[in-house]
Backbone as ProteinMPNN parsed JSONL, in Angstrom:
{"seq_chain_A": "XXXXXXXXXXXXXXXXXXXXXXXXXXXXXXXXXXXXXXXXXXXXXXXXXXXXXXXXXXXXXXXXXXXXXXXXXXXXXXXXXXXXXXXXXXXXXXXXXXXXXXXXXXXXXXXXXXXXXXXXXXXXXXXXXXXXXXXXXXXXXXXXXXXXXXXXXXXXXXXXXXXXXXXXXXXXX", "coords_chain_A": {"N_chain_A": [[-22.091, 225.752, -110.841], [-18.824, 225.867, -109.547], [-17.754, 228.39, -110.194], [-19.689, 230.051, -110.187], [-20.882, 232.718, -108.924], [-21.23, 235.748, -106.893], [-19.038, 237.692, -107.41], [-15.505, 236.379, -107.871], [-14.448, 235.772, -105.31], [-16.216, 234.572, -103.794], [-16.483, 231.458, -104.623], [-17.932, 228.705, -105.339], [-20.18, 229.199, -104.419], [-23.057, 229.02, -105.013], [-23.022, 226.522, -105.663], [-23.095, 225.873, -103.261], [-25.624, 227.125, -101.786], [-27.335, 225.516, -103.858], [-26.737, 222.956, -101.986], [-27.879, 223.381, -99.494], [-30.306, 223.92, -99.782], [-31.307, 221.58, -101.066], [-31.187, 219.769, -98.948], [-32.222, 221.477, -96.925], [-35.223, 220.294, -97.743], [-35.14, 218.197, -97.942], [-34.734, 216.665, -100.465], [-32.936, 215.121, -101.282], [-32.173, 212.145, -102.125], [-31.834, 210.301, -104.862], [-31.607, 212.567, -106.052], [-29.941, 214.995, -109.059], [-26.994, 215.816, -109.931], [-25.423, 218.274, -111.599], [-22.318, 220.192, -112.59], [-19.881, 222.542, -112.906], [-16.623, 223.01, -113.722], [-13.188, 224.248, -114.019], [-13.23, 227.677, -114.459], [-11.468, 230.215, -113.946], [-12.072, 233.216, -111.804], [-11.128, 236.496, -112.587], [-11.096, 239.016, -111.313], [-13.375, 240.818, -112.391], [-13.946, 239.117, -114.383], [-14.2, 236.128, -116.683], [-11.916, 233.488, -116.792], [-10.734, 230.804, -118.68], [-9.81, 228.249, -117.12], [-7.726, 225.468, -117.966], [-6.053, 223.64, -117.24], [-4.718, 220.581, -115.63], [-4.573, 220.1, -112.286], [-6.28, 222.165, -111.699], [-8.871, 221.384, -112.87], [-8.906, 218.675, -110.95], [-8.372, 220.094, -108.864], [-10.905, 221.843, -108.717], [-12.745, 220.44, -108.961], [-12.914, 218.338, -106.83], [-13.203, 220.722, -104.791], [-15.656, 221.139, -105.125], [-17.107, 218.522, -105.02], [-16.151, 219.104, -101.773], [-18.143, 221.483, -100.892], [-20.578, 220.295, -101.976], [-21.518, 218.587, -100.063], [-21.201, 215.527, -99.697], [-23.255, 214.858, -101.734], [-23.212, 212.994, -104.654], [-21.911, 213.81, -107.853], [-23.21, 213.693, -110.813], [-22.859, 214.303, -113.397], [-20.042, 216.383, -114.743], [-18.313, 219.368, -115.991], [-16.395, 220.904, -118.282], [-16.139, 224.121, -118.334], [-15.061, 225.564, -120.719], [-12.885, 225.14, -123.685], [-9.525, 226.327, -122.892], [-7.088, 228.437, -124.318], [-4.461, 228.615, -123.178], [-3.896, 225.592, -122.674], [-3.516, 222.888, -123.851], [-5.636, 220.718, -125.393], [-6.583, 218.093, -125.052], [-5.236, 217.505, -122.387], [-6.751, 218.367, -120.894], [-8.934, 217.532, -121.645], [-8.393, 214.662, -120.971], [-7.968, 214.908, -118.126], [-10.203, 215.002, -117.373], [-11.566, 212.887, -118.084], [-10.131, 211.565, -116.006], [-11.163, 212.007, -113.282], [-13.814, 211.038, -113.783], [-12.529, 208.213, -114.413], [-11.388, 207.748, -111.539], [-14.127, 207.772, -110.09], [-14.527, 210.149, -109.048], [-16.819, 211.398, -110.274], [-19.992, 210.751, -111.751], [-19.997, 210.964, -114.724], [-19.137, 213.027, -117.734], [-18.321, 215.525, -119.264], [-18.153, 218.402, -121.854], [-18.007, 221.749, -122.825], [-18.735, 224.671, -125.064], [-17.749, 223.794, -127.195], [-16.072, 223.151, -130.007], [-16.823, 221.614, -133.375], [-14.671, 220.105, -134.188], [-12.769, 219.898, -131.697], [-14.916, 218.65, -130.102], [-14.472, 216.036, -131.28], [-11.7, 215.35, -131.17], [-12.535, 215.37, -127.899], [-13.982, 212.874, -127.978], [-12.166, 210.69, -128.391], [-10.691, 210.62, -126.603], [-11.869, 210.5, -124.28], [-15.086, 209.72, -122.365], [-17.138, 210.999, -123.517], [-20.004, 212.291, -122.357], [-21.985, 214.269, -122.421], [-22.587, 217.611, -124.11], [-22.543, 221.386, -123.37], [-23.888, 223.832, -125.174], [-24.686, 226.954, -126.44], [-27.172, 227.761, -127.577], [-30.022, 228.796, -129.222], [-32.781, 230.535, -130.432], [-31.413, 233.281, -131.564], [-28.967, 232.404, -131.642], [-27.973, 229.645, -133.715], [-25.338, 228.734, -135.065], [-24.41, 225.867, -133.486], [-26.013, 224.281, -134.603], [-26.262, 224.743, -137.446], [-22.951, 224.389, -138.379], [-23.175, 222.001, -137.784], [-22.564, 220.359, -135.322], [-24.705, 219.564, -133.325], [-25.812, 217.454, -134.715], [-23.855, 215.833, -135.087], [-23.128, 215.299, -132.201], [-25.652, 213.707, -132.147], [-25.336, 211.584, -133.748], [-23.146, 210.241, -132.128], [-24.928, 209.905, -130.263], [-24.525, 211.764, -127.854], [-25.956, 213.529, -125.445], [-27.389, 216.981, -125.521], [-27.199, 220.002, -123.916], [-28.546, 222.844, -123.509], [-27.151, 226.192, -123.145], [-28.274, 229.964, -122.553], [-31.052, 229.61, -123.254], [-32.674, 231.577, -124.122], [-31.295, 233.579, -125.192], [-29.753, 235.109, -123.885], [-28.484, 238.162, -122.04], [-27.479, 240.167, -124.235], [-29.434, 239.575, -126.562], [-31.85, 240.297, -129.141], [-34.523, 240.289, -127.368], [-34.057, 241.32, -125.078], [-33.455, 243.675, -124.75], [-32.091, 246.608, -125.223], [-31.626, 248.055, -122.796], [-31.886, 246.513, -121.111], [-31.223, 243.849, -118.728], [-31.285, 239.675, -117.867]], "CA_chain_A": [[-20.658, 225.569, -111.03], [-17.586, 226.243, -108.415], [-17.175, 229.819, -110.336], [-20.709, 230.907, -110.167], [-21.521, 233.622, -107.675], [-21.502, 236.972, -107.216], [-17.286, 237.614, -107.619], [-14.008, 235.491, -107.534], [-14.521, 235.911, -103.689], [-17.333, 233.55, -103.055], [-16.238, 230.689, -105.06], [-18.612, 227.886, -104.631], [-21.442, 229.714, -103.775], [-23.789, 228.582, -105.693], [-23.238, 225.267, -104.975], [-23.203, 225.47, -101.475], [-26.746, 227.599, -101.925], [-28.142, 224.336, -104.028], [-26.583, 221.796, -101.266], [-28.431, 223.753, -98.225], [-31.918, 223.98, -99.883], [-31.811, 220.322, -101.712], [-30.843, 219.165, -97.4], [-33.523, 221.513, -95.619], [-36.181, 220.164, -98.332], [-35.201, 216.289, -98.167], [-35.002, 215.721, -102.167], [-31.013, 214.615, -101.712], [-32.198, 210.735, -102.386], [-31.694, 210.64, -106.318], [-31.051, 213.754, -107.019], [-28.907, 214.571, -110.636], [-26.345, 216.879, -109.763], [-24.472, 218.887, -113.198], [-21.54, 221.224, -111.898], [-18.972, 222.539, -113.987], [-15.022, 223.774, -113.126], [-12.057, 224.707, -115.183], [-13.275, 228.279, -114.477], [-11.185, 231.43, -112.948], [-12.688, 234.701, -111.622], [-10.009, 237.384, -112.64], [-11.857, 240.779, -110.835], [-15.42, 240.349, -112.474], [-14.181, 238.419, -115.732], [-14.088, 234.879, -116.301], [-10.551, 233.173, -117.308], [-11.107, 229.574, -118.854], [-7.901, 227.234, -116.908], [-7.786, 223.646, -118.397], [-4.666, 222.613, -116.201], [-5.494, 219.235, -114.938], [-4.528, 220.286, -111.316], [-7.514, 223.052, -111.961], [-9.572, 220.232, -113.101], [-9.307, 218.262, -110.042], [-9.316, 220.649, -107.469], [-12.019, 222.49, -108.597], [-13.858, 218.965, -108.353], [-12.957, 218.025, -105.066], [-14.034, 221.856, -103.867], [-16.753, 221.396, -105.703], [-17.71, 217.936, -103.704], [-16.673, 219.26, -100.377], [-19.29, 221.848, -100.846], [-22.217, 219.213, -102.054], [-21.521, 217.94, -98.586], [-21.86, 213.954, -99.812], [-23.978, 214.741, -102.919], [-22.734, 212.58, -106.17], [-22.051, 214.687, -109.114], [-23.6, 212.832, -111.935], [-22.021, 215.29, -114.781], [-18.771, 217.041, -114.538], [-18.174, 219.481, -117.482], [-15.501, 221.693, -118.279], [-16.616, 225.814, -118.729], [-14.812, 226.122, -121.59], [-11.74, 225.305, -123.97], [-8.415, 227.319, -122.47], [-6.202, 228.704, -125.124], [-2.977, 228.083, -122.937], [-3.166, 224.673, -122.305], [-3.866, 221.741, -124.824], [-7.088, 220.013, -124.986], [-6.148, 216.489, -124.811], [-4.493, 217.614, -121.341], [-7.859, 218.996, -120.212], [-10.029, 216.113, -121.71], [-7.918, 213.499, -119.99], [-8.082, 215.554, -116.655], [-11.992, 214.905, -116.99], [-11.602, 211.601, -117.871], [-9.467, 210.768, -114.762], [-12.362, 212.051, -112.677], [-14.605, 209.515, -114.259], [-12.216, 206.691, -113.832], [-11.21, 207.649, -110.23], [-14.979, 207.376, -109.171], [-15.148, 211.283, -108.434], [-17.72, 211.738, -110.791], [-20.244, 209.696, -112.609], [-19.823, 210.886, -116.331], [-18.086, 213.531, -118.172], [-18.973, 216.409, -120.867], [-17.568, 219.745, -122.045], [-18.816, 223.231, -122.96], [-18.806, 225.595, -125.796], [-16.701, 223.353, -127.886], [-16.817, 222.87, -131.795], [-16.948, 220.153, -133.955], [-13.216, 219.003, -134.151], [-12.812, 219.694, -130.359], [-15.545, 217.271, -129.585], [-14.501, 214.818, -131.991], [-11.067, 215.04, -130.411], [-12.64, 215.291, -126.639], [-14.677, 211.474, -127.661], [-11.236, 210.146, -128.6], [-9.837, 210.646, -125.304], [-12.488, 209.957, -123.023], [-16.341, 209.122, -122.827], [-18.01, 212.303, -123.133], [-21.487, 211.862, -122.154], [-22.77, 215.95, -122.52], [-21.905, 219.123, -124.029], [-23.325, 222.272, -123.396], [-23.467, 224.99, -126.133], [-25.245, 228.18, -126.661], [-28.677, 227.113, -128.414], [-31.385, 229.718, -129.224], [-33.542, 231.264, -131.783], [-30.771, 234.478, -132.176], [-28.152, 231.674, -132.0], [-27.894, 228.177, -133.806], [-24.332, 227.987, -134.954], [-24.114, 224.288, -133.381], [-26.883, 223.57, -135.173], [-25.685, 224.817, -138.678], [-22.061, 223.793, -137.922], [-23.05, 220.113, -137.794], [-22.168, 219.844, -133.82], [-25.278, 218.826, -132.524], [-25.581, 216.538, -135.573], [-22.264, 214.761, -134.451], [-23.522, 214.267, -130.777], [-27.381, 213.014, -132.195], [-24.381, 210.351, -133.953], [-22.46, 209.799, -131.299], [-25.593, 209.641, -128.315], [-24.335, 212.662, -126.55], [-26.717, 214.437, -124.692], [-26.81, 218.408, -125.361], [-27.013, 220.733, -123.141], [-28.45, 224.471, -124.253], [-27.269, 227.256, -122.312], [-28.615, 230.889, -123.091], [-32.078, 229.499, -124.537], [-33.625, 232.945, -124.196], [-30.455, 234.249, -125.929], [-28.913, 236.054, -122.639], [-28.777, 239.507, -122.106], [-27.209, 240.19, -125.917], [-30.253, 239.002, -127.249], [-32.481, 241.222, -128.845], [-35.342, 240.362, -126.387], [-33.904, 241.639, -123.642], [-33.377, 245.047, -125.157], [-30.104, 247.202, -125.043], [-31.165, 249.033, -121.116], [-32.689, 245.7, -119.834], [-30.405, 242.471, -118.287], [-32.104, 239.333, -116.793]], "C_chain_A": [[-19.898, 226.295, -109.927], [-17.684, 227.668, -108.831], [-18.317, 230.671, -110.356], [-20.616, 231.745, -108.576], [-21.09, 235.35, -107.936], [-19.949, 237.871, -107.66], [-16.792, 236.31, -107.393], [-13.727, 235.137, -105.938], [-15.276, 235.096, -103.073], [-17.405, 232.039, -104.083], [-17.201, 229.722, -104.611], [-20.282, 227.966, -104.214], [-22.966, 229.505, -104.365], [-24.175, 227.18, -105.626], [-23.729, 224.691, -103.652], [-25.169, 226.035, -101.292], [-27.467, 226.066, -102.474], [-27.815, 223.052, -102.964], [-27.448, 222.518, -100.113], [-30.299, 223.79, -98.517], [-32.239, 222.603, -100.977], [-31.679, 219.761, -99.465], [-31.92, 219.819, -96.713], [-34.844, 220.661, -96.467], [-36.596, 218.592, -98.355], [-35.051, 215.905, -99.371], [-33.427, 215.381, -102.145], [-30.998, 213.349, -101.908], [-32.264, 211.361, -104.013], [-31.745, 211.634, -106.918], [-29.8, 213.899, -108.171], [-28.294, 216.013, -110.178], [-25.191, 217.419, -110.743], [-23.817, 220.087, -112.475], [-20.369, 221.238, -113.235], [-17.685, 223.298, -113.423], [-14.137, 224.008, -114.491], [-12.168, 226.03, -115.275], [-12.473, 229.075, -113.804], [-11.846, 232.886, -113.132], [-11.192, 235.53, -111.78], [-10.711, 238.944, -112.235], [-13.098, 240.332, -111.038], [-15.167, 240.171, -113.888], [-13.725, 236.995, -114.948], [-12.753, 234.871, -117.192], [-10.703, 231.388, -117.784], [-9.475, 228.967, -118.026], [-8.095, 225.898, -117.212], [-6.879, 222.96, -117.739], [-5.429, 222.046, -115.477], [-5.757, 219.239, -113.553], [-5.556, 221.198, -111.339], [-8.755, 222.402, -111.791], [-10.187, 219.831, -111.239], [-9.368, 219.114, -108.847], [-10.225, 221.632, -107.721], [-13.373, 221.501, -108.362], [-13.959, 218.726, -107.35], [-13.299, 219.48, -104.355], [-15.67, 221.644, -103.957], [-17.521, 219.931, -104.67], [-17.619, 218.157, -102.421], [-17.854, 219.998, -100.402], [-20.883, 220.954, -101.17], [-22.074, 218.232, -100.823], [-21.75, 216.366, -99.114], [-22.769, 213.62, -101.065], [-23.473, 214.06, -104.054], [-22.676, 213.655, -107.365], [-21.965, 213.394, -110.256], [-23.139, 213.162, -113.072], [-20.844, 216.11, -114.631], [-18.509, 217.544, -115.837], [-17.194, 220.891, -117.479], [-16.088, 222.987, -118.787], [-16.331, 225.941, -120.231], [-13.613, 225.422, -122.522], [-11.077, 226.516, -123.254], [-7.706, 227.088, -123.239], [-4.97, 228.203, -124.695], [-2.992, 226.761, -122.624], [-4.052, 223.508, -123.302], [-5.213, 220.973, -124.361], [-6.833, 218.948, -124.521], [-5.943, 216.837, -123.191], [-5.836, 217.843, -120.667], [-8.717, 217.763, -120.062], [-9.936, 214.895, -120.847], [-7.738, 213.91, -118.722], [-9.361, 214.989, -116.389], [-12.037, 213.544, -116.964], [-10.8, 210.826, -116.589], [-10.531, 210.789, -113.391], [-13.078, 211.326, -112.495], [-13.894, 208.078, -113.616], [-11.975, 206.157, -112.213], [-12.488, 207.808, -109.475], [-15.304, 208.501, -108.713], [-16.227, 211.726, -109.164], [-18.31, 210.582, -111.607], [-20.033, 209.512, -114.088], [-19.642, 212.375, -116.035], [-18.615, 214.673, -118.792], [-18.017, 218.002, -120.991], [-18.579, 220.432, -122.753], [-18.347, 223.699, -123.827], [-17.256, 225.039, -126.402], [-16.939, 223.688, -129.229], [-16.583, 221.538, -132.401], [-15.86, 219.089, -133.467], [-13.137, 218.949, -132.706], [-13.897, 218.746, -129.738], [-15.154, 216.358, -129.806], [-12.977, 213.874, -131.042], [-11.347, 214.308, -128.468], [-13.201, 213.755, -126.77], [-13.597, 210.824, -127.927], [-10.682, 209.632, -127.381], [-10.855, 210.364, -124.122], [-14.209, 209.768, -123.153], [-17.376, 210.343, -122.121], [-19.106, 211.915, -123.43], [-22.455, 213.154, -122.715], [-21.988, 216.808, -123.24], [-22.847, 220.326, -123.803], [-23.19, 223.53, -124.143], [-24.774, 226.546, -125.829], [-25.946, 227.883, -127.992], [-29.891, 227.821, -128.335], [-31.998, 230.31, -130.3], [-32.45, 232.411, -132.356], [-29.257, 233.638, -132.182], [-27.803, 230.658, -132.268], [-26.693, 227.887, -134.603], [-24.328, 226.733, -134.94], [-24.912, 223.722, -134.368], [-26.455, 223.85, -136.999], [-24.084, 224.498, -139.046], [-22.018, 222.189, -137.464], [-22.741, 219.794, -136.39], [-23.29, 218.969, -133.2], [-25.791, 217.718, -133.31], [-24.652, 215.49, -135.341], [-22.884, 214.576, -133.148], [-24.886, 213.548, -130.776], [-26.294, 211.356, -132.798], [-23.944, 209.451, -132.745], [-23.123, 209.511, -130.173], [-24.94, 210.484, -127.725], [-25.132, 213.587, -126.384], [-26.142, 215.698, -125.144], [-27.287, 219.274, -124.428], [-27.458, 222.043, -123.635], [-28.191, 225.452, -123.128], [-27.567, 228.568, -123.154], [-29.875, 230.661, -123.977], [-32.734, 230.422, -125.084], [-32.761, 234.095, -124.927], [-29.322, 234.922, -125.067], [-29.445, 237.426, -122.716], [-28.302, 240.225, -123.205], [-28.302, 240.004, -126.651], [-31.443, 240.236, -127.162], [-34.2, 241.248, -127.967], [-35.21, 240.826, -125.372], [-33.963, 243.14, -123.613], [-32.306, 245.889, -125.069], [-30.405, 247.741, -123.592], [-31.629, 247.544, -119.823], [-31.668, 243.974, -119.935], [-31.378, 241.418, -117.355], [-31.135, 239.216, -115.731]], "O_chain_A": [[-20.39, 227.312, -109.438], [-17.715, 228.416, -107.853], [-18.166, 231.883, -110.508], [-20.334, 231.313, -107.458], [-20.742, 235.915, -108.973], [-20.139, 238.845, -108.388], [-17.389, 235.358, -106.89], [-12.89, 234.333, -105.525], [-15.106, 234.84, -101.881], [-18.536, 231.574, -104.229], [-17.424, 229.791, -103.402], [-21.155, 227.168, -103.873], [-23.918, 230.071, -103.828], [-25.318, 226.73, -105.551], [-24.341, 223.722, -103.201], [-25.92, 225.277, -100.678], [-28.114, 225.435, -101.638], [-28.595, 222.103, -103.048], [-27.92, 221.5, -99.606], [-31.221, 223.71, -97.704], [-33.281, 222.588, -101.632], [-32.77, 219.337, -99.085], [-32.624, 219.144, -95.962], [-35.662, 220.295, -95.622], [-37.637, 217.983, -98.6], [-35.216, 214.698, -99.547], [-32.816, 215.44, -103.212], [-29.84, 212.932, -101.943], [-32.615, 212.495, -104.338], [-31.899, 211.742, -108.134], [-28.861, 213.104, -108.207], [-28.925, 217.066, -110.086], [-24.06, 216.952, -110.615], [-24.501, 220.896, -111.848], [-20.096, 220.417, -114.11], [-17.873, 224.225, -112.636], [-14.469, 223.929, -115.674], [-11.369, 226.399, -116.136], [-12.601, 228.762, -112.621], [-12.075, 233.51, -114.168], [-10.223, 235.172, -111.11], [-10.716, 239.87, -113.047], [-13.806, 239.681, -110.27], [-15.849, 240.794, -114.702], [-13.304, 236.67, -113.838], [-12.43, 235.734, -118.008], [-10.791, 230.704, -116.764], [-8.333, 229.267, -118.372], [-8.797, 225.253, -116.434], [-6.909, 221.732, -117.666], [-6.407, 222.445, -114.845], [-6.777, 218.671, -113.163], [-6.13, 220.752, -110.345], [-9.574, 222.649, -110.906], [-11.126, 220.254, -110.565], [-10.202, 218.963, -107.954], [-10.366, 222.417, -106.783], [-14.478, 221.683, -107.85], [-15.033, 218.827, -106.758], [-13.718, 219.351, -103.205], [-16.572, 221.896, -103.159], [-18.317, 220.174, -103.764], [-18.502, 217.737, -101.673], [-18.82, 219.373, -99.965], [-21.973, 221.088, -100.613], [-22.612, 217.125, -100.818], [-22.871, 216.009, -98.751], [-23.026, 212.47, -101.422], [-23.136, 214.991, -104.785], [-23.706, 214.282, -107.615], [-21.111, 212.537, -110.479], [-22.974, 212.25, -113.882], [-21.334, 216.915, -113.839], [-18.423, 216.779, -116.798], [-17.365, 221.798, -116.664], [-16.619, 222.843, -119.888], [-17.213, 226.366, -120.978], [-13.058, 224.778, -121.632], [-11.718, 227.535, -122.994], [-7.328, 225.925, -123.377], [-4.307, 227.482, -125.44], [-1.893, 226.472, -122.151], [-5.283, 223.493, -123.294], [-5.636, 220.742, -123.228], [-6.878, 218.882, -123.292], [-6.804, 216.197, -122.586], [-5.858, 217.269, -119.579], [-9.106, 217.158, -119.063], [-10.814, 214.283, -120.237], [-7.211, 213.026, -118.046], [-9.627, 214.522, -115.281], [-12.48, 212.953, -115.98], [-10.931, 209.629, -116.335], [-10.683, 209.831, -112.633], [-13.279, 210.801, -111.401], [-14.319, 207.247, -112.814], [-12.149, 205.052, -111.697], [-12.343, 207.986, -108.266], [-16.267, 208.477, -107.947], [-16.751, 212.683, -108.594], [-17.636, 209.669, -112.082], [-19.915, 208.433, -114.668], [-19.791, 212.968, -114.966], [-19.842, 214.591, -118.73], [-17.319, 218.457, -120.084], [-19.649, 220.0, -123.181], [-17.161, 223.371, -123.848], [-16.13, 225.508, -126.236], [-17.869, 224.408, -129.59], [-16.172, 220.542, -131.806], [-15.883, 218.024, -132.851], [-13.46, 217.841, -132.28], [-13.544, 218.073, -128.769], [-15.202, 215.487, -128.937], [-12.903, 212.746, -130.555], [-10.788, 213.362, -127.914], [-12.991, 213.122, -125.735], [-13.965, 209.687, -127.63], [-10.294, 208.484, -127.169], [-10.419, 209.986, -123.035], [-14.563, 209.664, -124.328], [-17.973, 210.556, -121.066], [-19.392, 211.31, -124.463], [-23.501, 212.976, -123.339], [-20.769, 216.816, -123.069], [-24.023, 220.139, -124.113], [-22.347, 224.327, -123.732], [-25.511, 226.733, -124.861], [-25.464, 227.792, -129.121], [-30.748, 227.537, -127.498], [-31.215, 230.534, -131.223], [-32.493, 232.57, -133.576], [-28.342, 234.239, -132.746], [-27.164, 230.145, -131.349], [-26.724, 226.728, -135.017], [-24.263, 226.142, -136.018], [-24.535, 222.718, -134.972], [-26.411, 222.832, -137.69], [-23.96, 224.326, -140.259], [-21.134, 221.481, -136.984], [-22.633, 218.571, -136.291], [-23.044, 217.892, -132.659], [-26.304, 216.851, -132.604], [-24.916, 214.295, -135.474], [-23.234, 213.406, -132.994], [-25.309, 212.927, -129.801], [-26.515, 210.245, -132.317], [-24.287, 208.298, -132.482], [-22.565, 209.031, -129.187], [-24.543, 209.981, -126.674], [-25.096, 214.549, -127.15], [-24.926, 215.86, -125.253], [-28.393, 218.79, -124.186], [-26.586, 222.524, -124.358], [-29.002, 225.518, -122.204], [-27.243, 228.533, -124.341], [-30.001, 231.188, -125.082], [-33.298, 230.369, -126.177], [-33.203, 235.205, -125.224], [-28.203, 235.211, -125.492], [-30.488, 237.802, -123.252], [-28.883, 241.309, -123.18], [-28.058, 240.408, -127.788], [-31.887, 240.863, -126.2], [-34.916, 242.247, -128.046], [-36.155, 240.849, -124.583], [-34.42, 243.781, -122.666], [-31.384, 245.247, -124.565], [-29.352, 247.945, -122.987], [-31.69, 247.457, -118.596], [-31.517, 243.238, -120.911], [-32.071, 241.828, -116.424], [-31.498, 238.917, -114.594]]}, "name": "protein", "num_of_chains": 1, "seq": "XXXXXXXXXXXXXXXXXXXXXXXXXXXXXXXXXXXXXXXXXXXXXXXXXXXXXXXXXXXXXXXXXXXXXXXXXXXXXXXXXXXXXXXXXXXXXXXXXXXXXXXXXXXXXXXXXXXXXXXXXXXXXXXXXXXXXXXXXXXXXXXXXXXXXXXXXXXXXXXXXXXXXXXXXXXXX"}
């Protein structure tokens, strides 16, 4: 995603790291490329922004850096408290229709917020937080509603993160 890297300072960087070693290696014929925006770095926290202008230019940074690469998934970080979903959802969906991306999905939603986000546009993915120390979605009926609806899920944190008591309270991966 555009907001991964090491601060707010290297925006991109992550991307640009997977576009330089999918290009020296040759695998850039059918490659599936999943990126995600709607994120701000505020110091060394994250800030969810759903404003549509957010949206798209964190997309279009996000393809100049894949130098020519297709992004096959486009998925929003997060709900943002200040600005209405609908406004966000239909940001993603304009993406889709304008050909900058192939399909759609959002992140660390919940039920009604999905149900709303398939109203408004043709969410293909979501990606939740799915692990043995956390199944929420899964007792919350979410990933139940996208096995309905055919939407692909997405698990981030399968190992739990660094919260998780596998990792231990002095040890981060």
């Amino acid at each position: 995603a555009r907001a991964y890297g090491r601060d707010g300072s290297d925006l991109g960087h992550s991307e640009a790291l997977l576009t330089c070693g999918l290009h020296r290696c040759g695998a850039t014929a059918g490659v599936r490329i999943v990126t995600k925006g709607g994120m701000a770095r505020d110091g060394h926290g994250w800030v969810p922004d759903g404003r549509a202008k957010t949206i798209r230019a964190d997309c279009e940074a996000s393809l100049g850096v894949l130098d020519g690469l297709p992004i096959d998934l486009y998925l929003i970080h997060a709900p943002d408290p200040r600005t209405p979903w609908r406004t966000t959802v239909r940001a993603l969906a304009r993406l889709a229709d304008e050909g900058l991306v192939q399909r759609v999905g959002v992140s660390n939603v919940s039920r009604s917020q999905l149900d709303e986000a398939v109203a408004l546009a043709p969410i293909a993915a979501i990606e939740v937080a799915l692990n043995v120390f956390d199944d929420r979605v899964l007792r919350g009926g979410l990933i139940g509603r996208c096995e309905e609806l055919g939407i692909s899920v997405i698990a981030h944190s399968p190992f739990g993160g660094p919260r998780a008591p596998l990792w231990g309270a002095s040890r981060a991966p």
